[in-house]
N, C-alpha and C positions, 0 to 999 in steps of 0.2 A: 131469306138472307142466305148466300150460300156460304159455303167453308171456304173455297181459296180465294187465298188475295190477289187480286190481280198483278198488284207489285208489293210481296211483302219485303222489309227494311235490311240490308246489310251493313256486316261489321264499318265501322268507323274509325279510324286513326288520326288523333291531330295533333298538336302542341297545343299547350295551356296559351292561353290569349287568343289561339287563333278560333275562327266561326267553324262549326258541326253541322251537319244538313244531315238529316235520318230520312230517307223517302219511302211512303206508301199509301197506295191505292190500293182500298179497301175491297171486300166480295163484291158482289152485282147485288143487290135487293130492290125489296120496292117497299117504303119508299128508299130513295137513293140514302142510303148510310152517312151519319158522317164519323169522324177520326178523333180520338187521343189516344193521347201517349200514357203508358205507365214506365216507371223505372224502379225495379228489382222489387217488383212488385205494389208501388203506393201510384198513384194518379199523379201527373205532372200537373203542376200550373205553370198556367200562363200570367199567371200576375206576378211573377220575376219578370221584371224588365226585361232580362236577355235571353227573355225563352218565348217565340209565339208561333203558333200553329200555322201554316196558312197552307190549304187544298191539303190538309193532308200530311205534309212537310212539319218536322217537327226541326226548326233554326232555335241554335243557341249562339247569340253572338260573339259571345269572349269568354269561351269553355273556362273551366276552372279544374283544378285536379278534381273536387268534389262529384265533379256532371260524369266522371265515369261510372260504369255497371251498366247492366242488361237491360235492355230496351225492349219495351212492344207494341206494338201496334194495336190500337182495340177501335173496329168498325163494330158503330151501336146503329139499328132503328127498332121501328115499333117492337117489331117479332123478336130482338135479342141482339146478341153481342158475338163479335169473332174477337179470339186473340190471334195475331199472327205467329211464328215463330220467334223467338227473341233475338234479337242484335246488340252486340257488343262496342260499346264506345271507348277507346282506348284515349286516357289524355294523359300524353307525353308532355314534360317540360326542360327546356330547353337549361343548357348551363347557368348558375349563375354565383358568386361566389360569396360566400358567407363569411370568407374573412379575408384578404387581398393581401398582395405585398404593396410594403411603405418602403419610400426614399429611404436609406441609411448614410451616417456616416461617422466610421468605425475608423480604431488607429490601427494602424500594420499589426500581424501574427493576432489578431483575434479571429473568433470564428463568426460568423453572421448566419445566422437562418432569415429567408423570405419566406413568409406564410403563403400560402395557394389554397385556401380550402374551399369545396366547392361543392354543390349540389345537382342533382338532376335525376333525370327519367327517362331513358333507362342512365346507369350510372356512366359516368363521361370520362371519360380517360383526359391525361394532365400529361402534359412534359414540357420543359423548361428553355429556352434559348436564349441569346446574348448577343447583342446588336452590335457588338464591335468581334467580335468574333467566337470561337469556343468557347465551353465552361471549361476552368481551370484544371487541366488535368490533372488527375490523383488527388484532388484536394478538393471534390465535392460530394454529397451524398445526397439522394432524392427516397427521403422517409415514405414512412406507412400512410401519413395521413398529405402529402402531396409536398410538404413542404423543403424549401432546395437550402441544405447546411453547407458553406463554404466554409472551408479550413484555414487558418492562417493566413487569413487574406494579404496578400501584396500588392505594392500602389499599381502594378500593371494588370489587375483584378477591377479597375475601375468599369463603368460603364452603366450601360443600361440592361437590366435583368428582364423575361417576359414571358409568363406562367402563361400557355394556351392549353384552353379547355375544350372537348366538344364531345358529343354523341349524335345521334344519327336527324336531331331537329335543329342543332344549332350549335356554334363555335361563338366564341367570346377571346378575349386574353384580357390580362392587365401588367401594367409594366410599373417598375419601382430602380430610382435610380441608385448606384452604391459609389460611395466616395468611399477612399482610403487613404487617413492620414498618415505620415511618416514623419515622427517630431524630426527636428536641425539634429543634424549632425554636422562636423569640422573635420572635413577628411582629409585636409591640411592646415595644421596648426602655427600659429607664428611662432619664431624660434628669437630666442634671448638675442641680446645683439648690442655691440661696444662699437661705438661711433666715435672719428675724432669732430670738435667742434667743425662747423658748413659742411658737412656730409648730407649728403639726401640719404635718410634712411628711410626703407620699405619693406612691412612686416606682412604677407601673405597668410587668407585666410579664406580654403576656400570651402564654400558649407555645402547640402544637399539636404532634401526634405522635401515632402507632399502638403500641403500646395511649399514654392519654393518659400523660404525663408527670407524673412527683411533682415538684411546684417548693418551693424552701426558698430562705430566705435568709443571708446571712452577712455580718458585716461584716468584715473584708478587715483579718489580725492578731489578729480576736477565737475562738474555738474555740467561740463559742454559736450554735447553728442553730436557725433561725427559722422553724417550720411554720405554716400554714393550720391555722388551729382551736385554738392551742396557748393555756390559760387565760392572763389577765394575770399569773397568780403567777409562771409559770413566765418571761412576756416581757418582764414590766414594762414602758415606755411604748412599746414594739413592738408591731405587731400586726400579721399577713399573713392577710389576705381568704382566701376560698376560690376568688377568681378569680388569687390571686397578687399581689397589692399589699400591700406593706409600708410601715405605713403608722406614724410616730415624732411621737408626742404631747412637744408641751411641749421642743422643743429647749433643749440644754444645747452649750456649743462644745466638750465632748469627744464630741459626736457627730459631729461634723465627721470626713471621711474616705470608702473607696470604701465603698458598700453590691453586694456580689456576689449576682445572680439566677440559678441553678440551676435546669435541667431535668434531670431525670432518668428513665431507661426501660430496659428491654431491649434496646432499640434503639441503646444511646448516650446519652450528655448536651451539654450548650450552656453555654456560661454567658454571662452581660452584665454590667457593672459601671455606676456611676453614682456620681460626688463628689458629697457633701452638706457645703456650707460653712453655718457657722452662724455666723452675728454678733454681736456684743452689741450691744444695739439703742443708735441715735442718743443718746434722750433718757427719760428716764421716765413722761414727760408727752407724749407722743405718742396722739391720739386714738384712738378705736377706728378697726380696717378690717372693713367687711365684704367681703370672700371672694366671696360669689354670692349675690344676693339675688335675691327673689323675680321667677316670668319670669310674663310675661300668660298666660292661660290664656284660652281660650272651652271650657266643661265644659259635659254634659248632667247634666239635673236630675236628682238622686238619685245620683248620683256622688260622688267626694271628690276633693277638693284636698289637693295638698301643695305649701305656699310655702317657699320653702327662705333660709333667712336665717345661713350661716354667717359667725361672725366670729371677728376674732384682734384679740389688744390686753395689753396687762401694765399695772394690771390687767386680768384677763379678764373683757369688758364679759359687762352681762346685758343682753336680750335685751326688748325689748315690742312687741306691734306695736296699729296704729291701722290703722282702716279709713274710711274717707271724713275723714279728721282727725281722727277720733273713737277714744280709748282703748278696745282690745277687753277687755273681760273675760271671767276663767274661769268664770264661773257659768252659761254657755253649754254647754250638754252637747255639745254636736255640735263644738265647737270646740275644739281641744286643742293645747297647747303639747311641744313635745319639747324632751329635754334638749338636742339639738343647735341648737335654735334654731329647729327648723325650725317652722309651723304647719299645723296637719290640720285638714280642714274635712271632717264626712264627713255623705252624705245631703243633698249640696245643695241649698237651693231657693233663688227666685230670688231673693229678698232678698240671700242671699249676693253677687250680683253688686258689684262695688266696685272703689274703689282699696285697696290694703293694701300699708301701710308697714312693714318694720321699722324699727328704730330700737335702734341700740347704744352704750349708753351705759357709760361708768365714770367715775371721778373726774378721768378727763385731758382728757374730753369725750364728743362725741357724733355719731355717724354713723346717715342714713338711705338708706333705698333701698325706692320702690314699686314695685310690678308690678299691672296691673289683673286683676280674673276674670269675667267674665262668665257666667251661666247662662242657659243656652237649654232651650226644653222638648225638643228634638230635636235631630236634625244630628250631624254628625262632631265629636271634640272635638278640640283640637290641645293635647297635653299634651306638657309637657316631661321627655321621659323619664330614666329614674335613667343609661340608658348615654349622655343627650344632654350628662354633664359630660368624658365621653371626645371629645367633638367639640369641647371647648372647645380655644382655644388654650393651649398652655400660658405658664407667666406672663413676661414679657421676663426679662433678666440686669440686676442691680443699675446703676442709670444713672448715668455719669461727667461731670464737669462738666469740660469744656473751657475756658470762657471765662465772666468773672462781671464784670458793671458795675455801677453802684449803682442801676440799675433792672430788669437785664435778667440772666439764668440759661444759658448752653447747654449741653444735656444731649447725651451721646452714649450709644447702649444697641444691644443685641446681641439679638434674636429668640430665642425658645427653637424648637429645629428641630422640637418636638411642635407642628403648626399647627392641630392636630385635624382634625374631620371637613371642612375647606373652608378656603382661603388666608387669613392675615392680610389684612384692607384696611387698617387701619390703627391708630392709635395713641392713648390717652388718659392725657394727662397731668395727677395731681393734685397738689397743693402743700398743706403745714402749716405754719403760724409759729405758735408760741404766743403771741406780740406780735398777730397778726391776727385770731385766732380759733381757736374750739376744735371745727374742724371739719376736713373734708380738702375742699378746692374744686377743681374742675376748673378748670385754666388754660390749659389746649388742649385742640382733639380735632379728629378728620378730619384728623391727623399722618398723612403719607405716608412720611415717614422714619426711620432710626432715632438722627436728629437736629435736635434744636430747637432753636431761641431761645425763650425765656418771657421775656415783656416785662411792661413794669409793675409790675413790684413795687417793693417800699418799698426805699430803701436801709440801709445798716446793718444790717437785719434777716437773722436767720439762719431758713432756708427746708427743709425737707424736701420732699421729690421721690418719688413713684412712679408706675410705668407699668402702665400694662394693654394688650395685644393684643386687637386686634378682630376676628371673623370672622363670617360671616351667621347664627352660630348663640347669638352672644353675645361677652361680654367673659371676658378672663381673668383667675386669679388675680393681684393686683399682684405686679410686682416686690418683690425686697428694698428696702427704704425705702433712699436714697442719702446717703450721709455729708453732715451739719452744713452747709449752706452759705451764709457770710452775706454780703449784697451790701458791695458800697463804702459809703462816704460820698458823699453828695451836698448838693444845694443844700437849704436850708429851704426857699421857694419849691416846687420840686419835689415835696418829701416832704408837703407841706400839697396838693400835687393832687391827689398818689396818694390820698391818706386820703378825700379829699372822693368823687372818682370810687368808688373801692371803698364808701365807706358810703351813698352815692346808690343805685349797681347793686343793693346789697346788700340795701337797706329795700324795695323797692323789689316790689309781685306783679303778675304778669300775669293775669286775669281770664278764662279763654278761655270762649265763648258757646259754645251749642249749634250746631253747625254745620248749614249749609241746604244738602239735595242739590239743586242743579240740575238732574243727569240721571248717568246710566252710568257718565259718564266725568269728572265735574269737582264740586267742593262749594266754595260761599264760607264763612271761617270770619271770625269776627270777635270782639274781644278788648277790654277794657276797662284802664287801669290804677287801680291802689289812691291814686296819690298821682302828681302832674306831677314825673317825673325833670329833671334840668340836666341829666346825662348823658347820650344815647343817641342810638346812629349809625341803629340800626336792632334788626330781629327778624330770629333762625335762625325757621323753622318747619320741627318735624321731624313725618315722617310716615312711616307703614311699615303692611303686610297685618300683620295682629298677627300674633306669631312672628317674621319677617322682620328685616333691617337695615332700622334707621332711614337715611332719606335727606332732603335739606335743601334747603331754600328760602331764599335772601335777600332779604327785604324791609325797606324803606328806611321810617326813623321817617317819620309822618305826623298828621295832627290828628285822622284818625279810621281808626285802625288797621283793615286790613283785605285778604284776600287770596283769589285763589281759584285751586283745587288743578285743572289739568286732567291730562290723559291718562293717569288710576285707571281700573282696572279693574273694568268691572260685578260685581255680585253679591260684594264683599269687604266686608270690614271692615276699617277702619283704626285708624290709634290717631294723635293730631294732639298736639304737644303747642308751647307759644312759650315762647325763649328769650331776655331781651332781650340787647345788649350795644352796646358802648362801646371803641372801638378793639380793644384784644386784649382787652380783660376782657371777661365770661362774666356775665350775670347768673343769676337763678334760673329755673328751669324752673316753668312751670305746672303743672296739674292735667292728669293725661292725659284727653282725652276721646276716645270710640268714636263710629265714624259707618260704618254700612252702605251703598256704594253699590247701585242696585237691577242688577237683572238688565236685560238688554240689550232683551228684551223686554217688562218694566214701566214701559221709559221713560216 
């Protein structure tokens, strides 16, 4: 038997499950030798299933970590035994994880740890990824023992997490997904609110949360819950939007009381409350209010408009509107009327361009209100959007009469704390006598307080009062009309001037001319009247970038009325409109007219 092996056995490397093949061909003898194996020095068997010899070849089928250590080859016959030199069986195993990340779901500003812990041979490196994109930065840590600590998780922290592992036999991962809830929140609350009887009142209530929140409403004593979407059989003069507004057609004074706004979630619930007082109105014969009438628009051709002309009145006026003073009729396909009052113009062309009034009438009288539209073939439009009545302020608190003379009113009144998109500037107060007319007249406005004096009026006569808040975005809904208020007695004398002033101011139109651009920055406008007033101190002239607040000029009566606007701004459009008046009285507003200044460089 000789000493060298023909082919003695080398080193080995596998992963754990996978088969090992040790190979050798033993010395030359006679007789021919055969083969086993020892390891780390004991005899192998082959009666373990996954170990058998064949020619030589020592196969182990699905190694185990155990089957490493030194291996040798032993060629036995008659005359004796060779050891070969020994070989080395390396069994590697692959990743595998001894404790895994699980699904979470965690509320906002907690911290979350996913476990990742792992094993192998040689040791297997770990790091962490996110299937909707980065890990959170600044706000996660990856610990000693593999596992991934997120900080105050926030709901944009959602997704799927995914711990991958590997070393040099094998990669693995496991993924675990993370929710994060965020209880209701009310990031606009409904505000208290004094209704006169058939008012539509609507309390806004808008929530936020992870997942989003179910909102319902309740009124506070009653067991009937009020959902988004729920038919009118079942709500009757209720109604909750799907943005959450609840909104109570046709008030009665047993609606009076709290109305309760409910969020609800997995997460938690919120609630807000908000009193609705309802009144029974002043008088019968109180004219129509319009609500919101229609705003200027500049629209590109082929577009549509919507003029928006909501009103309230008992009876419940109807609604017409006029375009350049001219009756519109429905025979007009492109032009349509909504039951709300509102007007739809669709497929404008430029014809369309105009003033457009509505006009609300019933049997106790009559209220209007214009807004202009302009159509351009091009250009950006500046459209009043459905969410720009959320910017509105919301409408002052029912105004209290302090002090009453027999020509003079003091109002005291109270802000509604909804100031919408941009601060109250200030205030417009309107006045109705049925002894005066069957309108609602503005008797102030550019009120900086939430207290007046209203001068001039008649004595003895009983007066109604409401208010509107002003902000750059528009006017708000009026107040609750303010209880009966009838001045003193005064002198004949007196009441024979008020009468005279008031139906002078009153007959009385302003004629405004086409305005002449000077240049960039200044236009003169010039005005005509219909008939020589005895009354008049002077003209408001109001102007504004359409959209924008109106802002004011005071020019002093003259023989040949005329004014001119500087320090406008190039390339705008304006809207110009004269107001006459006469100590505190108010005359009528003219016709609005538009005037382009040019660009800086057309000068």
């Amino acid at each position: 038997l000789r000493d060298d092996f023909r082919q003695p056995p080398n080193d080995v490397v596998v992963a754990a499950g996978e088969p090992a093949v040790l190979e050798c061909v033993p010395p030359r003898g006679h007789p021919e030798p055969t083969v086993s194996w020892k390891r780390n020095n004991v005899r192998v068997s082959d009666k373990d299933g996954r170990i058998a010899i064949r020619g030589g070849k020592l196969v182990i089928s699905h190694t185990r970590k155990s089957d490493a250590g030194m291996y040798v080859c032993v060629g036995t016959n008659m005359v004796g035994e060779r050891d070969s030199d020994p070989a080395e069986l390396v069994v590697f195993e692959r990743p595998v994880f001894v404790r895994r990340p699980v699904n979470q779901i965690v509320l906002a500003e907690e911290n979350v740890e996913l476990l990742c812990e792992v094993h192998g041979d040689p040791a297997p490196t770990v790091r962490w990824s996110r299937d909707q994109g980065e890990l959170p930065r600044g706000r996660f840590e990856i610990r000693g023992d593999n596992s991934l600590l997120l900080l105050r998780v926030r709901a944009e922290d959602e997704g799927t997490y995914t711990c991958v592992t590997e070393n040099s036999v094998g990669k693995t991962e496991a993924s675990a997904v993370l929710q994060v809830h965020v209880p209701p929140q009310i990031e606009v609350r409904p505000q208290d609110q004094a209704a006169v009887q058939g008012r539509t009142v609507t309390f806004h209530c808008v929530t936020q949360g992870n997942p989003p929140p179910a909102v319902f409403w309740q009124k506070e004593g009653s067991q009937m819950l009020l959902f988004p979407g729920q038919p009118p059989s079942q709500s009757g003069r209720y109604s909750v939007s799907m943005s959450g507004e609840l909104s109570i057609s046709d008030v009665h004074s047993e609606d009076s009381g709290y109305y309760i706004c409910q969020a609800i979630s997995v997460a938690g619930s919120v609630l807000a409350k908000a009193m609705l007082e309802v009144e029974v109105g002043p008088s019968d014969l109180v004219p129509p209010i319009i609500r919101r009438g229609p705003a200027n628009q500049t629209l590109t051709l082929g577009s549509n408009a919507q003029l928006h002309c909501h009103v309230m009145g008992s009876p419940m006026p109807s609604v017409r509107w006029e375009k350049d003073g001219q009756s519109l009729l429905n025979d007009d396909i492109h032009i349509s009327l909504m039951e709300n009052g509102t007007l739809h113009i669709s497929r404008l062309k430029e014809t369309d361009s105009g003033t457009y009034t509505c006009v609300a009438s019933s049997s106790t009288g009559e209220t209007s209100w214009s807004g202009t539209v302009m159509v351009r073939a091009s250009g950006s439009s500046s459209v009043q959007r459905l969410s720009q009545s959320l910017q509105l302020p919301g409408p002052p608190q029912k105004p209290v009469v302090t002090d009453v003379t027999s020509n003079t009113v003091t109002l005291t009144w109270q802000g509604n704390p909804h100031e919408g998109g941009a601060a109250v500037t200030s205030y417009i107060i309107e006045a109705f006598s049925q002894s005066v007319g069957s309108t609602w007249q503005t008797v102030a406005d550019h009120v900086k307080q939430e207290k007046h004096t209203v001068y001039r009026l008649y004595p003895n006569t009983v007066y109604l009062f409401i208010i509107r808040a002003v902000n750059s975005y528009g006017l708000s809904d009026p107040s609750p009309i303010s209880e009966p208020i009838r001045t003193q007695d005064g002198p004949d004398a007196q009441d024979e001037d008020q009468t005279l002033v008031q139906m002078d101011l009153g007959a009385m139109r302003v004629l405004l001319q086409p305005p002449e651009v000077l240049g960039p920055t200044s236009v003169q406008i010039t005005w005509a009247l219909d008939r020589h007033p005895r009354y008049i101190h002077g003209y408001r002239l109001f102007f504004r970038p359409v959209g924008s607040t109106w802002m004011s000029k005071v020019i002093k009566a003259a023989p040949q009325p005329s004014a001119v606007l500087t320090d406008l701004q190039g390339g705008t459009e304006y809207e110009l409109k004269i107001r006459p008046y006469y100590k505190d009285f108010q005359g009528i507003d003219s016709e609005i007219v538009v005037v382009c200044t040019p660009n800086e460089g057309k000068a």
